[in-house]
C-alpha positions in Angstrom: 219.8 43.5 84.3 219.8 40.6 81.7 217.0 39.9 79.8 218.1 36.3 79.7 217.9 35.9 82.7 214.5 37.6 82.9 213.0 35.2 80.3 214.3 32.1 81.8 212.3 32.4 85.1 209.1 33.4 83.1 209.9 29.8 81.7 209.8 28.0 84.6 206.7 30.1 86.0 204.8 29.1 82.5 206.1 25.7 83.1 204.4 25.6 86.7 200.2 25.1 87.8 199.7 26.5 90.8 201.7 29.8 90.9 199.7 32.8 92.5 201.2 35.9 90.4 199.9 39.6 91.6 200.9 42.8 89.4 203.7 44.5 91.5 201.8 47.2 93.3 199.0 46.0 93.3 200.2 44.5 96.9 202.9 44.5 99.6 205.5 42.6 98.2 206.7 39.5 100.9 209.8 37.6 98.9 210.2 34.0 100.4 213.5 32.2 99.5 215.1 28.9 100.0 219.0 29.2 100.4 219.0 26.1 97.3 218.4 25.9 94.3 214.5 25.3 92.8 214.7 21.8 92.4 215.3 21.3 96.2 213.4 24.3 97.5 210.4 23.5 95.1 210.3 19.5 97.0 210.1 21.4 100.5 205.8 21.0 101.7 206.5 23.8 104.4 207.4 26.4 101.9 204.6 25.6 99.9 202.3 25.9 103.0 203.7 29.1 104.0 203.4 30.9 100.2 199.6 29.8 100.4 199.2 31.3 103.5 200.9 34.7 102.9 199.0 34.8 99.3 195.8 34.0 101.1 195.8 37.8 102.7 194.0 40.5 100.5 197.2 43.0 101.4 200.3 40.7 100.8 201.7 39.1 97.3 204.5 36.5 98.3 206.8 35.8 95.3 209.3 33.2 95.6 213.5 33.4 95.1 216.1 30.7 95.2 219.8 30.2 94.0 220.4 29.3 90.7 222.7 26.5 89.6 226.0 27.0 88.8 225.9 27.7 85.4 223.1 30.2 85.5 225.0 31.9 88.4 227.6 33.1 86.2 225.3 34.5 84.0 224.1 36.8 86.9 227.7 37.7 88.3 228.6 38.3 84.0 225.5 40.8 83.4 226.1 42.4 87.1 222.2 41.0 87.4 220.9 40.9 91.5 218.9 38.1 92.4 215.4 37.9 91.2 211.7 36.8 92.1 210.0 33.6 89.6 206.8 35.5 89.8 207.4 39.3 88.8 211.6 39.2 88.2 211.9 41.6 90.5 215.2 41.9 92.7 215.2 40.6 95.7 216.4 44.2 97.6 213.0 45.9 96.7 210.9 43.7 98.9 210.3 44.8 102.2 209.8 41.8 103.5 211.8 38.6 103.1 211.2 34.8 104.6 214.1 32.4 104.5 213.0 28.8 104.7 215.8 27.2 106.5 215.7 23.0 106.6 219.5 21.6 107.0 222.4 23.1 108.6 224.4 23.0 105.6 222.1 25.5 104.0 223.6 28.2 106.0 226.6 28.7 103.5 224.1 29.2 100.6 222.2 32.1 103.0 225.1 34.1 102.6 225.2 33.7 99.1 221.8 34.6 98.8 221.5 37.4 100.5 224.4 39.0 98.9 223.2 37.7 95.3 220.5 39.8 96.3 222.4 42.8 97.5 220.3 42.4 100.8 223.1 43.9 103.3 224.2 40.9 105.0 224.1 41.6 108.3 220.9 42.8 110.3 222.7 45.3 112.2 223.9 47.6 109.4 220.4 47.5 108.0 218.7 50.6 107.6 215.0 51.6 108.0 214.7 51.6 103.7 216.5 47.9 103.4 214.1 44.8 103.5 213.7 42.9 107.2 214.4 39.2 107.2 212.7 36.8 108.7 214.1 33.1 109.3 211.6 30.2 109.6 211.3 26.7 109.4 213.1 23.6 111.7 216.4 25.5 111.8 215.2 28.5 112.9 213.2 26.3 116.2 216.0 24.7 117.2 218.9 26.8 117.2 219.2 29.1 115.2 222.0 30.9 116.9 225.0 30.3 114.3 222.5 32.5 111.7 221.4 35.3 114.0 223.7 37.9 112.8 221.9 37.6 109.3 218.5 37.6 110.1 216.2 40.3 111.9 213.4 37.7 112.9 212.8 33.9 113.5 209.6 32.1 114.1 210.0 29.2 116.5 207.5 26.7 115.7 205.1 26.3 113.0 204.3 29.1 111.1 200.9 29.2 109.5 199.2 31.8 112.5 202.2 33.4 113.5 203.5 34.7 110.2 199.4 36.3 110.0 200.3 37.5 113.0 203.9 39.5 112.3 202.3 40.3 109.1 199.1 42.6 111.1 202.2 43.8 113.1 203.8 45.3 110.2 201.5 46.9 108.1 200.0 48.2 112.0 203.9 49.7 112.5 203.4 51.0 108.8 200.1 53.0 109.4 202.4 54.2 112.7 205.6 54.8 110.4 207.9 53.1 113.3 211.1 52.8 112.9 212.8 49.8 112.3 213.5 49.3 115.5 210.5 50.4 116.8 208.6 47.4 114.9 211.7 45.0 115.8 210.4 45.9 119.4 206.6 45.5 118.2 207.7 42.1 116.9 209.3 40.9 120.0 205.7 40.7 121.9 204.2 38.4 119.6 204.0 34.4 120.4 206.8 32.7 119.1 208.5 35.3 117.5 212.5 35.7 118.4 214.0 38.7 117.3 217.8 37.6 118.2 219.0 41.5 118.3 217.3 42.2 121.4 219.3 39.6 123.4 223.0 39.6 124.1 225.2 36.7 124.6 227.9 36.7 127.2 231.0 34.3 127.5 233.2 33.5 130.0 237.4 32.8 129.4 236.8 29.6 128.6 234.7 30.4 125.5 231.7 28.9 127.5 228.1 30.9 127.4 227.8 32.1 130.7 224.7 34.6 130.3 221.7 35.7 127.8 220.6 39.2 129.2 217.5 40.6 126.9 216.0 43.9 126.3 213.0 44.9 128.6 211.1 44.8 125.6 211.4 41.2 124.7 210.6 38.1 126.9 212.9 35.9 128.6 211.7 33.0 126.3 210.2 32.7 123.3 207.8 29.7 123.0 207.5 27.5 120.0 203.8 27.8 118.8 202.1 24.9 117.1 198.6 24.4 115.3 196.3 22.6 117.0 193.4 21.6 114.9 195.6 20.5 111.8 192.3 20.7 109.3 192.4 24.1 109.8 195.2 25.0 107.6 195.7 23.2 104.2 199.3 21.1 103.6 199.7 20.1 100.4 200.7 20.9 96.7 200.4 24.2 95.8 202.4 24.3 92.9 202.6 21.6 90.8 206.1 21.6 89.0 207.9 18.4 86.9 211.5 20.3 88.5 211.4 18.2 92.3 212.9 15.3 93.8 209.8 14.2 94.0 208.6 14.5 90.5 205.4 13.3 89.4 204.7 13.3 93.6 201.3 15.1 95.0 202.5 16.0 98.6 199.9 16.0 101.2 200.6 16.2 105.3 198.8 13.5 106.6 200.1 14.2 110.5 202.8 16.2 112.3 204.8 15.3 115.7 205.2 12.2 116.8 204.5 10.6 120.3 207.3 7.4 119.9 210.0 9.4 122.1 212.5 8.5 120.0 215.8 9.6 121.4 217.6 11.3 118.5 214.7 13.2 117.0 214.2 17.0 117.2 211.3 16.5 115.5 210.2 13.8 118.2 210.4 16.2 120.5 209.9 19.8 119.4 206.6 19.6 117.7 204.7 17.4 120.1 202.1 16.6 120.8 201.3 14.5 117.6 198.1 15.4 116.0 196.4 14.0 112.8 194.5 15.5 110.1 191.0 14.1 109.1 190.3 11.7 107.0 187.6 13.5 104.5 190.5 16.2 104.5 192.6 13.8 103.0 190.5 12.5 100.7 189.7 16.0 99.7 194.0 16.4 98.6 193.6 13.0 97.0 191.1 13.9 94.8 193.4 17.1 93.8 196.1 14.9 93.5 193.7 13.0 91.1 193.3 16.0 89.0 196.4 16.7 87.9 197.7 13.4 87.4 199.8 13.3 90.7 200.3 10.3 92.7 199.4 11.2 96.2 203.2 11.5 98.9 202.1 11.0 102.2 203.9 13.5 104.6 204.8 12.6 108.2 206.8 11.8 110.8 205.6 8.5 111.0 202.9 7.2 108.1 201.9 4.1 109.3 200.9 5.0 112.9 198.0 7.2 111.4 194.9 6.2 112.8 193.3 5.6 109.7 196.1 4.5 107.5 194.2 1.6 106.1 191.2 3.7 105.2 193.7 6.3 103.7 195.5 3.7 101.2 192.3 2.5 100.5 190.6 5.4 98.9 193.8 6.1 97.0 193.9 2.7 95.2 189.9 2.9 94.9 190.5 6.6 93.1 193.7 4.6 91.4 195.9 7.7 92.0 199.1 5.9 93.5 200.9 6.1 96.4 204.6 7.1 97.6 205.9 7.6 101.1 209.2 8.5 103.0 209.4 5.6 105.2 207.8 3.7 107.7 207.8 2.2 111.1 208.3 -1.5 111.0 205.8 -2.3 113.7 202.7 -0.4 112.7 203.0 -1.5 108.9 199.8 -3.1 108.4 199.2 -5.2 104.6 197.2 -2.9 103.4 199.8 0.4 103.3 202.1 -2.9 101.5 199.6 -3.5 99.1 198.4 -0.2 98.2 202.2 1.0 97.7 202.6 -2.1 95.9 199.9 -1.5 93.4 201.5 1.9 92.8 204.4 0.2 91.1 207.1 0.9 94.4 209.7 -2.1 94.1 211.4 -0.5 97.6 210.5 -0.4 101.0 211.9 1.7 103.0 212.4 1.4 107.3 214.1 2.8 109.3 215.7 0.4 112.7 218.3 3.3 113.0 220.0 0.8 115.0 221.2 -2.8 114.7 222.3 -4.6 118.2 219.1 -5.1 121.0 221.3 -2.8 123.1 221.3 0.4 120.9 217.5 0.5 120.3 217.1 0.7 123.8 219.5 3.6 124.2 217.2 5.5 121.2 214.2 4.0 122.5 213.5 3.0 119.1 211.3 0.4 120.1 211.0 -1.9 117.4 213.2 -5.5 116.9 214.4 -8.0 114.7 211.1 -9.6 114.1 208.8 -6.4 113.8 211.5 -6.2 110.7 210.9 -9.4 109.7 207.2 -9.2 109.1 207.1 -6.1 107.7 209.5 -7.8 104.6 207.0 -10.6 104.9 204.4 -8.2 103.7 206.5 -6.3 101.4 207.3 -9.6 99.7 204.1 -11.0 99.6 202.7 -7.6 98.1 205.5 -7.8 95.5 207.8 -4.9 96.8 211.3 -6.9 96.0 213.7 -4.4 97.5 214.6 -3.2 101.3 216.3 -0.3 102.3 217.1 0.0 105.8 218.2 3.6 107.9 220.6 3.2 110.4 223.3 5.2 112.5 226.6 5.4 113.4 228.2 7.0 116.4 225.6 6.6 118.7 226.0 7.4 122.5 227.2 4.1 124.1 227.9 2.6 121.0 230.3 0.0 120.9 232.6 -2.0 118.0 230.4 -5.1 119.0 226.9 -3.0 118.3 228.8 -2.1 115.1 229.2 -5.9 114.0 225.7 -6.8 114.8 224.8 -4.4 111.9 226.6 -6.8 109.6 224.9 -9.6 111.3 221.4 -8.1 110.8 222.1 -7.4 107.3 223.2 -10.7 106.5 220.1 -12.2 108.3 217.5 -9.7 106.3 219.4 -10.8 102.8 218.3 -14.5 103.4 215.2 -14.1 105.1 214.0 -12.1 102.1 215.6 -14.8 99.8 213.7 -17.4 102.1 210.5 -15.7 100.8 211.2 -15.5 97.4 212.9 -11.7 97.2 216.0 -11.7 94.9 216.0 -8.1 95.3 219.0 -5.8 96.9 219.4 -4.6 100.6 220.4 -1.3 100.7 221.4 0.3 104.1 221.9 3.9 104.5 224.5 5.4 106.9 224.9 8.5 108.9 227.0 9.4 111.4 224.9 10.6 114.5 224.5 13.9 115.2 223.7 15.1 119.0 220.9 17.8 118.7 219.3 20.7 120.5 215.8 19.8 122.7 217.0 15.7 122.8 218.3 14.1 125.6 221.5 13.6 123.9 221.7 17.4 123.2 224.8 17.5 126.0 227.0 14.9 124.8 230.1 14.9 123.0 230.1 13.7 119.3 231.9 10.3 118.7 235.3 11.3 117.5 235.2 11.4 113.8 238.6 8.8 113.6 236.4 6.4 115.2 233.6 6.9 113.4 235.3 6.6 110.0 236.8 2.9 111.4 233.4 2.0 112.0 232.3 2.7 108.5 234.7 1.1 107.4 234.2 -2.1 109.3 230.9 -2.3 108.3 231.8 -2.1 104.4 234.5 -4.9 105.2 232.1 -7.3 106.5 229.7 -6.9 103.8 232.0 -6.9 100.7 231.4 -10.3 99.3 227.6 -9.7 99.8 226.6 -8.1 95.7 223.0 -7.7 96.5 224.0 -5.4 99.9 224.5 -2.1 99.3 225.9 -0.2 101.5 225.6 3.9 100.9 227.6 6.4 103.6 226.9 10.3 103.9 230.6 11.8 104.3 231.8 12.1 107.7 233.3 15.3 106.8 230.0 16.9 106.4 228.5 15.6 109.1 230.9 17.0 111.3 230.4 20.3 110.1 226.7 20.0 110.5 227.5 18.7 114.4 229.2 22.0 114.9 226.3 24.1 113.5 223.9 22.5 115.2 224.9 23.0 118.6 226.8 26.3 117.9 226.8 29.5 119.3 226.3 33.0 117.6 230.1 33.3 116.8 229.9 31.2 114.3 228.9 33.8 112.2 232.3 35.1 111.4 233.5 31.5 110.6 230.6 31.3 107.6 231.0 34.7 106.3 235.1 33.1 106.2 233.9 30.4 104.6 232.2 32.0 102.2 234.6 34.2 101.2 236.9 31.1 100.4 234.3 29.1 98.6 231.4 28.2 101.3 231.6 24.3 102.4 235.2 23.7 100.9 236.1 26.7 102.6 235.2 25.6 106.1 238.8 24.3 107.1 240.6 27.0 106.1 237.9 29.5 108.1 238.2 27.5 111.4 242.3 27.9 111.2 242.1 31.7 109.4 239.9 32.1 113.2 241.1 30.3 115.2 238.2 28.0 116.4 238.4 25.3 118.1 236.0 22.8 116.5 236.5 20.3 119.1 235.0 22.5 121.5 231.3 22.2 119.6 232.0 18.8 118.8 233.7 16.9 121.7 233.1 18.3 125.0 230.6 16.9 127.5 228.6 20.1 128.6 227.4 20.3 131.8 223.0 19.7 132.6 223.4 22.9 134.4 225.3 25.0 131.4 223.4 27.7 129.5 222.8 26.5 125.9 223.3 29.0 123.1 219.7 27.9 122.2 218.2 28.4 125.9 216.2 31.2 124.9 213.9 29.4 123.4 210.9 27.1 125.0 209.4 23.9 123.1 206.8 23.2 126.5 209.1 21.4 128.6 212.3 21.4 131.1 215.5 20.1 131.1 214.7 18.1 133.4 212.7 15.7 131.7 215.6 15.7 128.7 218.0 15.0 131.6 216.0 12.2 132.9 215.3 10.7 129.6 219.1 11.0 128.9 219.3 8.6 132.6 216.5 6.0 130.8 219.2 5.7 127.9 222.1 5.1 130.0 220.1 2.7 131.9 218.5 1.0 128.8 215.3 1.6 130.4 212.2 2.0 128.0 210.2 5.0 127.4 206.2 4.0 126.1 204.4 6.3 123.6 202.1 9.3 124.4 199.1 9.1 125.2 195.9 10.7 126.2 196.3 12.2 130.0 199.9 11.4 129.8 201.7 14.4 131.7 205.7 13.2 131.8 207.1 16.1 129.5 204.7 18.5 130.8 203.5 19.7 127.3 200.0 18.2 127.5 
């Protein structure tokens, strides 16, 4: 055990305000980790949210782990030194309980790093009754969490702040029983949204395709995603305050969750309906915190400016002069005083996000928004003095042609001079992805656009804008991308290829672990599955059918509109 290593975490905890530190003993130890390292995992709201809650309990003391950067890593593997808590520095293998907060796809390499850095046996079978149970959460793990399965024991589908109380009066019940570990697997299984993957078998045909899920008696057919309903009920902001974030110097505060806009693409859109709001005195309650420890205040949400009382909100952060940072925002619900108030917190960029360029394409997404909405939202970012626009968009999108590609050019092009027309000599910036088909959308069955045309695209869209210095145009690599489209639609048997991957230097190592198995990549990435084929993540409910996915995949082929929710609406059948 180094002492080095001992003494650097008690620096960062003496560095932090916030942390909730219990003398080991004194309760039930519940480790929560973030397969990063803790300048990413630290930036996360949700695990914030979930270390309150778990710390709120008289019986449980929730400590938090994460990888360590490169450099610090060899000092573990050089002093032989297992992974270790920020709150106590104890190793990770002693707790008996331990929550992995899983965000991105690409995170999945660093889980096997973890786990073994923290000489957790890596996969839940060949743990014993002694050896901690993992539990996987967060919007991996209510998707599909399928390629993961063989590492966890448990994954909560949905939000988490009742349901991990919940599995938590489970467990120390099974204790008082002294269950087995299968036994309180079993208990597990009968609780709302929990999915305990062990206790359902997968079943292929020659093809490779899923052709069956059987389950034990035990467990329920599917396992529905739970969600909170009165919002003000459980606090979502801060907890620790730490300088080591992306968003340093940022109070984070969740000012809604879901989002009723249908937007094609989005999980997120679609998973965690319907939207709901927080109140406004409960926001003005985490303003004022924000206020006392010198924070501006980061609004959190899927879509800012449609809050109800958005206006209100910005007002009573400039009146408290806190400041004020958010994500981005939807260019036709941007209202001039969101502009103003952002404006007067010193942002010079504002961020939307059209996700598509050509009339056509924004159909197909249902974005919803145009040209002009765009236009007079930089009208009010000018006026307000916000100089510089960034703009998302994507690449790849079903039904995507080479002339919606150009018209990306075009609207760049007409965005530089309008904002030049209103005085803005500041930079465009647009931000490319390639598209990524995911579970619970209507696109979740298509093929993704080959990665050859892809790249071409990207690379037209650099051509037409290289004698334009104040355009920017910044790419995520294709080659990622791709790896992320095969882990988010993939099947358990993609465990094997990470463990590979792993073993021959995680992401790098991906190639080489597809040919070393055999895989055939293009089988997750390029085949049109049938609306009638079982889906690796099928056990799983988020409140409506496939139906209404396939229906809404029909409205994109036939550029039809889909309008917000509203009250009394009953299309999706979650309401």
């Amino acid at each position: 055990m180094s002492w080095q290593l001992k003494e650097k975490l008690k620096q960062v905890l003496k560095k932090e305000q916030g942390a909730m530190v219990y003398a080991p003993g004194s309760r039930t130890g519940f480790a929560i980790a973030y397969p990063n390292t803790y300048h990413v995992g630290m930036s996360n709201l949700g695990f914030q949210i979930i270390y309150q809650q778990i710390n709120s309990r008289h019986d449980t003391a929730c400590e938090r782990v994460f990888l360590p950067d490169k450099k610090t890593e060899q000092e573990y593997t050089r002093t032989n030194t297992p992974l270790m808590t920020i709150e106590t520095q104890r190793p990770l293998y002693e707790f008996p309980l331990i929550g992995i907060a899983m965000t991105f796809e690409m995170d999945y390499f660093h889980l096997i790093k973890l786990l073994e850095m923290g000489r957790v046996p890596l996969f839940s079978a060949s743990r014993k009754n002694q050896d901690p149970i993992v539990i996987l959460g967060g919007p991996c793990a209510t998707f599909n969490p399928e390629p993961i399965t063989a590492f966890v024991d448990v994954c909560i589908i949905g939000e988490g702040e009742e349901v991990i109380h919940q599995l938590l009066d489970a467990y120390y019940q099974g204790q008082e029983k002294q269950l087995s570990r299968l036994e309180l697997l079993l208990s597990f299984a009968k609780l709302p949204g929990i999915y305990v993957p062990s206790l359902y078998s997968h079943h292929y045909d020659d093809d490779g395709k899923l052709v069956a899920i059987t389950h034990d008696f035990a467990a329920p057919e599917r396992v529905n995603r739970q969600w909170i309903a009165d919002l003000d009920a459980y606090p979502a902001h801060t907890v620790i305050v730490t300088e080591d974030t992306e968003f340093n110097n940022l109070y984070l505060l969740e000012v809604a969750r879901g989002c009723g806009r249908h937007c094609r693409f989005c999980m997120a859109g679609y998973c965690f309906r319907r939207p709901r709001s927080r109140s406004l005195d409960k926001l003005k309650q985490y303003v004022d915190q924000a206020k006392q420890v010198f924070c501006k205040a980061g609004l959190m949400g899927a879509a800012i400016s449609d809050y109800p009382q958005i206006n209100e909100l910005c007002q009573y952060i400039s009146e408290q002069k806190t400041g004020l940072s958010v994500a981005s925002l939807r260019a036709d619900s941007l209202s001039s005083d969101v502009v103003e108030a952002l404006a007067l917190s010193g942002q010079r960029t504002i961020t939307l996000a059209p996700e598509a360029a050509s009339r056509k394409m924004r159909q197909v997404i249902n974005k919803g928004i145009t040209d002009e909405h765009l236009f007079h939202s930089i009208d009010k970012a000018v006026q307000a003095g916000i100089v510089n626009v960034r703009l998302y968009l994507m690449v790849g999108l079903p039904f995507e042609t080479e002339e919606d590609i150009a018209e990306i050019s075009v609207m760049a092009r007409k965005i530089k001079l309008h904002m030049e027309q209103r005085g803005s000599r500041g930079k465009l910036t647009l931000s490319i992805n390639p598209f990524i088909p995911k579970p619970f959308t209507p696109f979740q069955w298509i093929p993704m656009c080959d990665v050859k045309t892809v790249e071409k695209r990207l690379v037209m869209i650099q051509s037409s804008l290289k004698d334009q210095q104040q355009i920017e145009v910044l790419i995520e690599s294709p080659r990622e991308a791709y790896i992320q489209g095969v882990l988010a639609r993939g099947d358990r048997r993609l465990s094997k290829v990470l463990v590979s991957a792993h073993r021959h230097g995680g992401v790098k190592g991906w190639k080489k672990a597809i040919k070393e198995l055999e895989v055939d990549e293009e089988f997750y990435l390029y085949r049109n599955r049938h609306i009638d084929e079982i889906l690796p993540w099928q056990t799983l409910s988020m409140g409506f059918e496939w139906t209404y996915l396939a229906k809404e995949f029909n409205n994109a082929q036939e550029l039809v509109s889909t309008i917000p929710c509203f009250d009394g609406c009953k299309r999706c059948g979650i309401c």
